[in-house]
C-alpha positions as CSV (number, residue, x, y, z in Angstrom):
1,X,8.8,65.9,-39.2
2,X,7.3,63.2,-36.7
3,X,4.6,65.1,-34.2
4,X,7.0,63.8,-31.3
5,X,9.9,66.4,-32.8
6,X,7.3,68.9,-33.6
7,X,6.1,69.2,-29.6
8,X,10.1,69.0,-28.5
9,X,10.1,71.9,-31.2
10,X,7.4,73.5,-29.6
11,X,7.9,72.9,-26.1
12,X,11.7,74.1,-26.6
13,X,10.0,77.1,-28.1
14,X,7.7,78.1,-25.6
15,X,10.2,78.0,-23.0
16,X,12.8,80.5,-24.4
17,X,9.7,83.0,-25.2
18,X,8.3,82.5,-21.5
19,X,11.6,83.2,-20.3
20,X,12.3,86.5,-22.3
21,X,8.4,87.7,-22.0
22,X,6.9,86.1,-19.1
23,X,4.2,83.8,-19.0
24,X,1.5,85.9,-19.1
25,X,2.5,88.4,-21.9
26,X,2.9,85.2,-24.5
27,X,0.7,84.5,-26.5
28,X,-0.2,81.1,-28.2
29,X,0.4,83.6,-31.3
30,X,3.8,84.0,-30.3
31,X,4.8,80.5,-29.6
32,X,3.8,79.3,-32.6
33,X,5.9,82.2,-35.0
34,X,8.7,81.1,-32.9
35,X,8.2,77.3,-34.4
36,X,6.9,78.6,-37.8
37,X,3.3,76.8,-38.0
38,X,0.0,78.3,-37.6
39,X,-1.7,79.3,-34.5
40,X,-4.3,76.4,-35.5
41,X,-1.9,73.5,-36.0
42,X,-0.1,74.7,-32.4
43,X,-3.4,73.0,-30.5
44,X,-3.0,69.8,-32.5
45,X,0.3,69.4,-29.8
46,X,-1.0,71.2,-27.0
47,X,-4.5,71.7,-25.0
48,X,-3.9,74.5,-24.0
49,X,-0.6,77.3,-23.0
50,X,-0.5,76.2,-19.4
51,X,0.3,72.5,-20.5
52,X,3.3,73.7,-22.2
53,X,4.3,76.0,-19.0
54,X,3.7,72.7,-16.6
55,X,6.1,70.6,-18.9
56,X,8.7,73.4,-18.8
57,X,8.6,73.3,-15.4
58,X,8.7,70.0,-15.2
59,X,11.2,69.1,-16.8
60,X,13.4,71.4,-14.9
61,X,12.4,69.2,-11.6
62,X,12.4,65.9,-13.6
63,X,16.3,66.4,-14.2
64,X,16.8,67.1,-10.4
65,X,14.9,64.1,-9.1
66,X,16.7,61.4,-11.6
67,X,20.1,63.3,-9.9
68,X,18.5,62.3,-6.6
69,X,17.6,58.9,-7.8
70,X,21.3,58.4,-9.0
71,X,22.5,59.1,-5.5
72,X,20.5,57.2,-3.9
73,X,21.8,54.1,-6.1
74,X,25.6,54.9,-4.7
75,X,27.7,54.3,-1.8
76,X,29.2,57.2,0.2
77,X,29.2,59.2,3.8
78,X,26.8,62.0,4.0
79,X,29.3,64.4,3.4
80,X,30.6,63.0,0.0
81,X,26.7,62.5,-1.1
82,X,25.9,66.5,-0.5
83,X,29.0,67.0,-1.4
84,X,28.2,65.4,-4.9
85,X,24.5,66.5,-5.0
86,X,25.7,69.9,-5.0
87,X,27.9,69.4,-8.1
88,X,25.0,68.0,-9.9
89,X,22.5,70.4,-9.0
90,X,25.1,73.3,-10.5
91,X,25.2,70.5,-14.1
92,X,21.7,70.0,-13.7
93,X,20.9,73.8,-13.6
94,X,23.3,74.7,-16.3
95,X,21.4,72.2,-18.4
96,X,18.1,73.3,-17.8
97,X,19.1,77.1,-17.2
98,X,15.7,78.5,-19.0
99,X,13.5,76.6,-18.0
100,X,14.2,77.3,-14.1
101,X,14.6,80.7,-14.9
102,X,10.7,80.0,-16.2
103,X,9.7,78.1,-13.1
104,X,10.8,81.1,-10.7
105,X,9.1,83.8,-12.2
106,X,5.9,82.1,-13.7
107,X,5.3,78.8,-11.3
108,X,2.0,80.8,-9.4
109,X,0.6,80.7,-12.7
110,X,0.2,76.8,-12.9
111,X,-3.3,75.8,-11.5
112,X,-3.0,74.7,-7.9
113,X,-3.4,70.9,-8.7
114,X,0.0,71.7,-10.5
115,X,1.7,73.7,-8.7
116,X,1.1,70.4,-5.8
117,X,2.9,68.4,-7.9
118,X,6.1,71.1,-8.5
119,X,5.9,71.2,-4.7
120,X,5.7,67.0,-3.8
121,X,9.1,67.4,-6.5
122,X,10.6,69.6,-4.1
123,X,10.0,68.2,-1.2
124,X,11.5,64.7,-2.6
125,X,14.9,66.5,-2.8
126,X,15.1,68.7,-0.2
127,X,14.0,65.2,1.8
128,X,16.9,63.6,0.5
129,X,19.5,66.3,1.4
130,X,17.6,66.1,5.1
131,X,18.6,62.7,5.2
132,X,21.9,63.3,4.3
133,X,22.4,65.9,6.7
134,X,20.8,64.0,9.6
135,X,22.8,60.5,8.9
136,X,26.1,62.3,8.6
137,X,24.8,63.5,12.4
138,X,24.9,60.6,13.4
139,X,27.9,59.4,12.3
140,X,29.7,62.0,13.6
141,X,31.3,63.9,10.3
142,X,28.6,66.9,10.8
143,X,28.3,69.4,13.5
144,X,25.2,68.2,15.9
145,X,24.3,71.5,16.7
146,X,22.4,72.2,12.7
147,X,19.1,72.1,12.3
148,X,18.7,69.4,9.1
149,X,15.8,71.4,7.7
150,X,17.3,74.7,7.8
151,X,20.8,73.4,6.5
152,X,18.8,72.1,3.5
153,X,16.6,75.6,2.8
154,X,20.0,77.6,3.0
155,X,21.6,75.2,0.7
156,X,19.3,74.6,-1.7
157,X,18.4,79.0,-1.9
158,X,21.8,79.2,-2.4
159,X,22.1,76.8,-5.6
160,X,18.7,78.5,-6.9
161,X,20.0,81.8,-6.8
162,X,21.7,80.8,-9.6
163,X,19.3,82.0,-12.2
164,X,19.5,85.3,-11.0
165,X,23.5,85.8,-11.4
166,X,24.3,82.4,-14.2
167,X,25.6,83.2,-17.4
168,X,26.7,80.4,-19.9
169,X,29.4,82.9,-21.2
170,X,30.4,83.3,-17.8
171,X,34.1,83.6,-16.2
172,X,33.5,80.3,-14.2
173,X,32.2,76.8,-15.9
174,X,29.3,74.6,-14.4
175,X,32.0,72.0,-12.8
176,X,34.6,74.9,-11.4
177,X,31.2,76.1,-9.9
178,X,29.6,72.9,-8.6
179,X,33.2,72.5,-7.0
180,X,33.4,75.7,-5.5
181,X,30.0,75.7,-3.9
182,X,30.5,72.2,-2.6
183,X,33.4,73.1,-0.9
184,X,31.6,75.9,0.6
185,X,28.8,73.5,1.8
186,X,30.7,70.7,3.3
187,X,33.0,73.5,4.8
188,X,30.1,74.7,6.8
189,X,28.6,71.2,7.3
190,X,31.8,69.2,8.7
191,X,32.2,68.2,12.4
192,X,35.7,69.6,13.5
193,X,38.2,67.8,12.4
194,X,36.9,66.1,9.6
195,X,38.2,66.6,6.1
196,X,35.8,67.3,3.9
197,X,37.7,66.2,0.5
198,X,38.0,63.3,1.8
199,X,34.3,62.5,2.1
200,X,33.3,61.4,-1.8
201,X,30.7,58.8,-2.8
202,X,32.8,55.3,-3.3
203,X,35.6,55.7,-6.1
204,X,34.7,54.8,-9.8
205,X,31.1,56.1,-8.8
206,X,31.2,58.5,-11.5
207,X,29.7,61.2,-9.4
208,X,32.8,63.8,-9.0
């Protein structure tokens, strides 16, 4: 096996037993019976566990920012942009559904060097959906009376609480969700008036 699939092994591994122990009750031990290699051969990847909890994490936050970055390449009111973030952070989540569920309950234990760049990650997107709320302001398709930065907490708390209700067995798929909650969102976002599914990124965008 080439040492780049033995680290995806391992990093895959470590995430699932973070997830069902916790950071701090895994061992380096126990990662490495979940791959099947020694203890010793586990450092020949790693330096140490807290590298392999920062790339769980960040991976998490990688796959929201290159959703970000796709928007941002597309053409679209504000409304249809939120609305479509929101469908993509629901995909995005489903995809990376452990390791979030590792990043809420074990991100304090990333040094504090690391846990500044989780945070610089966040504020990227939570920028972006400010942006989006303040131009669709100004162009009149969102109420004037919101506040940008609290729109974009409630928004973005709701979509996280996610990994505390998200099963992949569940009686509602990824899209029927993303759907859903972006209907809610732009619902609660629109000016009077103003038809909210009519506000999508440009057709053929490949966003809906």
């Amino acid at each position: 096996m080439h040492d780049n699939n033995r680290r995806r092994e391992i990093i895959d591994a470590a995430a699932h037993v973070f997830e069902r122990k916790g950071y701090d009750a895994t061992s380096t031990q126990d990662i490495a019976e979940a791959v099947g290699i020694l203890k010793g051969s586990l450092y020949y990847y790693i330096e140490s566990k807290e590298d392999l909890l920062f790339t769980v994490i960040k991976e998490a936050y990688d796959a929201a920012l290159a959703a970000v970055e796709e928007l941002e390449l597309r053409d679209g009111d504000a409304l249809g942009m939120i609305g479509a973030l929101v469908r993509k952070h629901v995909e995005v989540f489903a995809a990376t559904r452990v390791q979030t569920s590792v990043f809420f309950r074990d991100f304090r234990a990333l040094s504090p060097e690391r846990q500044k760049v989780i945070r610089e990650a966040g504020e990227v997107y939570s920028g972006f959906l400010r942006s989006q709320i303040r131009r669709g302001q100004g162009e009149g398709v969102i109420r004037p009376d919101l506040n940008p930065r609290l729109c974009a907490i409630g928004i973005i708390g709701m979509l996280n609480a996610m990994s505390f209700w998200y099963r992949p067995d569940g009686a509602a798929s990824p899209s029927e969700i993303g759907e859903e909650f972006s209907r809610l969102v732009i619902g609660g976002l629109a000016s009077s008036g103003v038809d909210g599914e009519q506000t999508n990124p440009t057709p053929g965008s490949g966003l809906r």
